[in-house]
Steps between C-alpha positions, in 0.01 A plus 500: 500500500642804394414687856749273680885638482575160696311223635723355759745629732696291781610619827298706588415642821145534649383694859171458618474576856813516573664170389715487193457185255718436228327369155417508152267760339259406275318786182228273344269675315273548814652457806810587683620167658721475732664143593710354756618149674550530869796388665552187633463506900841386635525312853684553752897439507438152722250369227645379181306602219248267332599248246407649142258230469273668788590825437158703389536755253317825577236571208525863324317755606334744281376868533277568256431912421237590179559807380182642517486482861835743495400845667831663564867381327845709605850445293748608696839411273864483606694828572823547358612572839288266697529141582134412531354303278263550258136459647154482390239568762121356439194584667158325413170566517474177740739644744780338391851683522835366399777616393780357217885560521681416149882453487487639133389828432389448140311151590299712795441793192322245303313317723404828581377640177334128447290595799382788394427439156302151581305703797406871354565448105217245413284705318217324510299299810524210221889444595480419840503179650134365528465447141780266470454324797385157538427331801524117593211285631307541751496854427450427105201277586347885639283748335477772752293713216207316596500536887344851437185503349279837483169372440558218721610729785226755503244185505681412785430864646128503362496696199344381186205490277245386680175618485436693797907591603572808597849447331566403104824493278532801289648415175536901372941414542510201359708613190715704751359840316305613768778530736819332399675460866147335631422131473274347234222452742346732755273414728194807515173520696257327275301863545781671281481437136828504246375882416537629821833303561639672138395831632618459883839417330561831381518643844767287633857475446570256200138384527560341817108504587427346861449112451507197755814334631318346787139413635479368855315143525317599855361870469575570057675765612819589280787620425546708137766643366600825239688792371464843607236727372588759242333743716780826482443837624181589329332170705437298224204213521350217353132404553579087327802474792310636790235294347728221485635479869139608660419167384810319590461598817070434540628117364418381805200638555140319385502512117200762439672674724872489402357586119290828635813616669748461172193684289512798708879521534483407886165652692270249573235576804713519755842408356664857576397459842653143481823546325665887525307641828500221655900481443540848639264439771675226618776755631349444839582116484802418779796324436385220731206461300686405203719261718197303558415490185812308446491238740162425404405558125626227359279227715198722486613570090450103473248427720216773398570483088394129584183577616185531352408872620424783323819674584652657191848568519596870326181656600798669723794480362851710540589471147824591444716605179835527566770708339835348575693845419617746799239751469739763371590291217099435377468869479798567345412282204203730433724721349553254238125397430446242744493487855248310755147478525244824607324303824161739395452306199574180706264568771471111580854489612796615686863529371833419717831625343740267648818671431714230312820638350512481152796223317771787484501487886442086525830501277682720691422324839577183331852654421564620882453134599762411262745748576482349879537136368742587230789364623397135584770340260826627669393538838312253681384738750090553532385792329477878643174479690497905476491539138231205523293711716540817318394341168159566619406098297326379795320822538326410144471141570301619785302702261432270266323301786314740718364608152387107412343527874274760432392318220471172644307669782258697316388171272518260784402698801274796388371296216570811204604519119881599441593711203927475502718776265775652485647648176463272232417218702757250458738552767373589867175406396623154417669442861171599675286312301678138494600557877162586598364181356791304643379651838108415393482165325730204615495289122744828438709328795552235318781431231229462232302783611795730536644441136112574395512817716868616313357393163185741576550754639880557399533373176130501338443856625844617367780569701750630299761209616751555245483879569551503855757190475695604290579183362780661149666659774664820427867616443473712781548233766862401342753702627897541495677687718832499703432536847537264741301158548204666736314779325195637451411388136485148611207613760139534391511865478646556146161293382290756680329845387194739560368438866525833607160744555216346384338858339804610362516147324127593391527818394833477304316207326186725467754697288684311288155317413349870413818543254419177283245485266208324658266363224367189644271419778811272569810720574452517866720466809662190507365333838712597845782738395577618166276686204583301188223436213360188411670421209840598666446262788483195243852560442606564806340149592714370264214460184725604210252723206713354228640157416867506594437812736724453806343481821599683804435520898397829610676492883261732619168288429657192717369439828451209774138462448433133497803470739302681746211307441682180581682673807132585613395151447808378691379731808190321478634155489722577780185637724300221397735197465164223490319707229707443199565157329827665326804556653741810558767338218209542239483799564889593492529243186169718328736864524760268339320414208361822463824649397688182346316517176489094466112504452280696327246584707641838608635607213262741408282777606086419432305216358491646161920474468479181618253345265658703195882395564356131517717439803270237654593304173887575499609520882350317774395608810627594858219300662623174350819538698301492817246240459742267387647497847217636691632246794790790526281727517236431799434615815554247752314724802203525252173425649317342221258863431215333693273814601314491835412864596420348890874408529777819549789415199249318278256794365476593161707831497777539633667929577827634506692625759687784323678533845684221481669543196817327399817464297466237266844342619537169212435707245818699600695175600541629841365333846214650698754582796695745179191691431226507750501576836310716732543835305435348107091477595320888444237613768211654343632870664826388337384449135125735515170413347467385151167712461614859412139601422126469546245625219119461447249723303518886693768404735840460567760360732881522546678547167208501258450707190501857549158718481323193685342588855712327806309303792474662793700401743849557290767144498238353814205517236707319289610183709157469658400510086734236438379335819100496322621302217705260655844662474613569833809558581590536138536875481823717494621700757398871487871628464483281198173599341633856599858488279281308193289830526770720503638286193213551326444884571826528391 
């Protein structure tokens, strides 16, 4: 292959923690492989050694390195005036750091430049490894393509055709035209017809309308998900998508009912009384209150939806929509067309901003950690805890889950209709959705059920995986320099850009976007950081215009979405250790495969790509790996996901504890002892509410839009708000809500 300078050099020199081996180095065409015999153990002087007939020869050992999963490579060479060696240091994407020393100079130059040009000079996502890879039985005997099927999942949930459902399968995307980064089929209230759904489209980002992701099995309450509204300054509306979630949310209601309510956009007899008043009423509702509601809901959830009473659930709901953004950033979008929801022409709900940073600041977190770890192949020592616990990771771990609470709560608990957004609805939105489900419904506890959750509402509802992975890599994490061995372009933080303040990010996107020619409904704000168009984003995905175009990485659209996700699901495992059937190792093995590029499956960035590029035909896929040796892969503590609300550890749902946060010590190679200890967990005064706002139709609390009335009562009305819909404790501290207001007056 013309990309490898040379394919084999001996003696060489490997660190990882601390301990030097001496080998042979290995350029194949897609890994970096490493090899070595260990020594023979000697005895003592006493002992003669073994006859050669019993002596046992140690096997080789391997380490194997593809060069996708490469985030960070540093050539240092040999000075004229130094007698170093030559060195190449490595860090991955799976935490793994080593470091090469080369007694040639030129041989360390070329297995340099071999690196680089078989990680970051590709071209194309056709070159890497998955589509050349074939694997050996049992895994060949797999087709993990058919674990996931949509239809067949959404029966599961209770959506079809029926006569009489409240839910049916919209076909209006099935050519991808309607909106290409949506799945084929969307699950609708029966009420709403294709025309309304084309029309609702308009008023949301990319045509992200609100569909289903999940409907719960005890009270048909659920969880759907979106884009933002393309509301801007002016206040922008749309009588087909206020028509549209008005009925999502009266789904649970009797049908006559539920079909008055979507008609007339949301007022039934009673329903403002039952939805927004009743909300804001519930100010007066204690903390305690809400407390009982916890330790009780879920038996009397079970117990009265059995029964044969008249009781409707929803006649009072707390429905909720929530907007994952801080506050400051939903507003700031308006400048750009879009924005968040105006609560008075949602008067049948209330909305939460819940203050997740957007992927510029996940990244940059992400590359704090590393800089602490950084050093883990020439020193042995465990990493610096106070660089860990100024990355702020756990803070958004913690985050990720108090937000999934809230959720969890208001379905399971208060018995109310979600509505999840952020942006464009692929990245926070994502983590919410899939963890809240994980925290409702235990068949997404179990290995099968989790690979269905990934497959639906990650890769069906299009997260942009090969954006935000990264997966051509980029020249711009290769370096050469001539400093010593320790520096800081082996660290994390070369990788990182743009976390700084969230409305300066806005607005200096606001203008570059006003500078560009804006022609289509399509050139908007590319989800959580940066203003790019439509088409633009395609390429910087890595979807080439032209054949023979070469495809790029665009650093700044990377990010540690799914990574959180799985860090988030790791939390949860470690809370709950009988609840899951999988283990922590699938987990770690999962993040692996994400960034090794041997399957296909994340490859690509929406259904549409997926089914175009034909990759379920030329690569195969990540979940054949796993089933294949599902025995690795199980949780021995697991408790078999037999429900019995009567019994404490057994009910249905399980909640987070966003307290007790953790460092995910495997996945960094380290032992617990290295990385957690009494200071890694964040108190909730440490790490502040995830809720940075409070808004229904004519009021106001904390951080919400400006021109809106506030509650009386200033930041008090606000946690006793929070408090009415089942959100206690959830709230930021007023010096918090305080500097986000100053932000935004700014």
């Amino acid at each position: 292959m013309d990309r490898i300078k040379i394919s084999r050099v001996e003696d060489v020199q490997i660190i990882r923690r601390g301990i030097p081996v001496t080998g042979t180095l290995h350029l194949t065409p897609h890994h970096l492989i490493f090899s070595h015999t260990p020594s023979v153990p000697t005895t003592s002087q006493e002992q003669p050694l073994p006859s050669t007939e019993t002596t046992v020869v140690p096997k080789p050992r391997e380490l194997w390195i593809t060069y996708t999963i490469i985030a960070h490579c540093a050539f240092r060479p040999t000075l004229p005036s130094s007698s170093l060696p030559s060195s190449i240091r490595l860090r991955c994407r799976d935490f793994t750091f080593v470091t090469f020393h080369f007694r040639d100079d030129q041989e360390a130059r070329d297995v340099y430049e071999s690196i680089k040009a078989l990680t970051c000079r590709l071209g194309r996502i056709e070159k890497v490894y998955a589509f050349t890879y074939r694997p050996l039985r049992p895994e060949k005997d797999v087709n993990g393509w058919m674990i996931y099927d949509a239809e067949k999942e959404w029966k599961r949930l209770g959506v079809g055709e029926n006569e009489g459902r409240v839910w049916r399968i919209s076909r209006i995307n099935v050519d991808y035209k309607f909106s290409p980064t949506y799945p084929a089929l969307l699950p609708v209230p029966s009420s709403i017809s294709d025309n309304v759904i084309n029309y609702a489209g308009k008023y949301r980002s990319r045509a992200r309308i609100p569909v289903l992701t999940y409907l719960h099995p005890l009270n048909n309450c659920t969880i759907t998900r979106s884009s933002q509204p393309l509301a801007g300054f002016r206040g922008n509306r749309s009588i087909q998508d206020e028509r549209l979630v008005a009925a999502i949310f009266a789904s649970s209601q009797p049908r006559r009912q539920s079909r008055d309510m979507a008609r007339s956009g949301g007022s039934t007899p009673g329903s403002e009384r039952s939805h927004s008043d009743l909300a804001l009423s519930s100010i007066e509702a204690s903390s305690a209150g809400v407390e009982v509601i916890e330790d009780t809901g879920s038996t009397e959830s079970s117990s009265e939806l059995s029964g044969t009473g008249s009781t409707v659930y929803g006649a009072q709901q707390h429905n909720l929509i929530v907007d994952a953004r801080p506050t400051v950033n939903a507003i700031a979008m308006q400048a750009v067309g879009l924005g968040s929801e105006n609560m008075d022409n949602y008067k049948f709900a209330t909305k939460a901003y819940l203050g997740i940073d957007n992927i510029h600041v996940m990244r940059d977190s992400l590359a704090k950690v590393i800089d602490a770890v950084k050093d883990s192949d020439i020193t042995p020592l465990p990493p610096n805890r106070e660089l860990l616990a100024k990355s702020g990771w756990l803070k958004h771990i913690a985050g990720l889950l108090e937000g999934a609470d809230i959720i969890t709560r208001q379905i399971g608990l208060q018995h109310s209709h979600v509505l999840i957004h952020c942006s464009d609805g692929w990245d926070r939105t994502s983590q919410l959705s899939s963890l809240s489900q994980i925290c409702l419904d235990p068949y997404y506890r179990t290995l099968e059920g989790f690979i269905v959750l990934v497959e639906k509402d990650w890769l069906s509802f299009g997260h942009m995986f090969r954006h935000r992975s990264g997966h051509l890599s980029s020249e711009k994490w290769f370096v050469t320099h001539n400093e010593g061995l320790v520096g800081p372009t082996v660290g994390g933080g070369s990788n990182s850009s743009g976390g700084g303040n969230p409305l300066e990010h806005a607005l200096l996107s606001a203008k570059g976007f006003f500078n560009k020619d804006n022609g289509s409904r399509e050139s908007v704000a590319d989800s959580d950081g940066e203003m790019i168009s439509y088409s633009e984003s395609q390429k910087v995905a890595g979807v080439a215009s032209t054949t023979g175009e070469r495809e790029v990485t665009k650093v700044r659209e990377t990010s540690p979405v799914f990574h959180q996700f799985l860090d988030a699901t790791y939390q949860l495992l470690y809370q709950h250790p009988t609840r899951f059937e999988f283990n922590e190792r699938f987990l770690r093995r999962l993040l692996y495969h994400l960034y090794s590029c041997q399957y296909g499956t994340f490859l690509y960035n929406s259904e549409k790509e997926r089914l175009e590029s034909g990759v379920k035909d030329k690569t195969r896929s990540v979940w054949d790996y796993f089933v294949s040796r599902k025995e690795q892969f199980l949780n021995d503590s697991y408790d078999g996901g037999a429900i019995d609300e009567r019994e404490r550890g057994r009910e249905r749902l399980i909640f987070p504890s966003p307290d007790e946060v953790r460092w995910w010590n495997e996945l960094f190679g380290r032992t617990d002892e290295e990385m957690n200890n009494q200071k890694a967990t964040l108190s909730s005064r440490q790490r502040g509410g995830v809720v940075t706002g409070l808004e229904a139709a004519g009021a106001t609390t904390a951080t919400g839009a400006p021109g809106k009335a506030f509650l009386d009562g200033g930041f008090g009305g606000v946690a006793a708000g929070i408090a009415g819909l089942g959100l206690s404790g959830k709230v930021r501290s007023p010096s918090a809500s305080r500097r986000a207001m100053e932000v935004e007056m700014q």
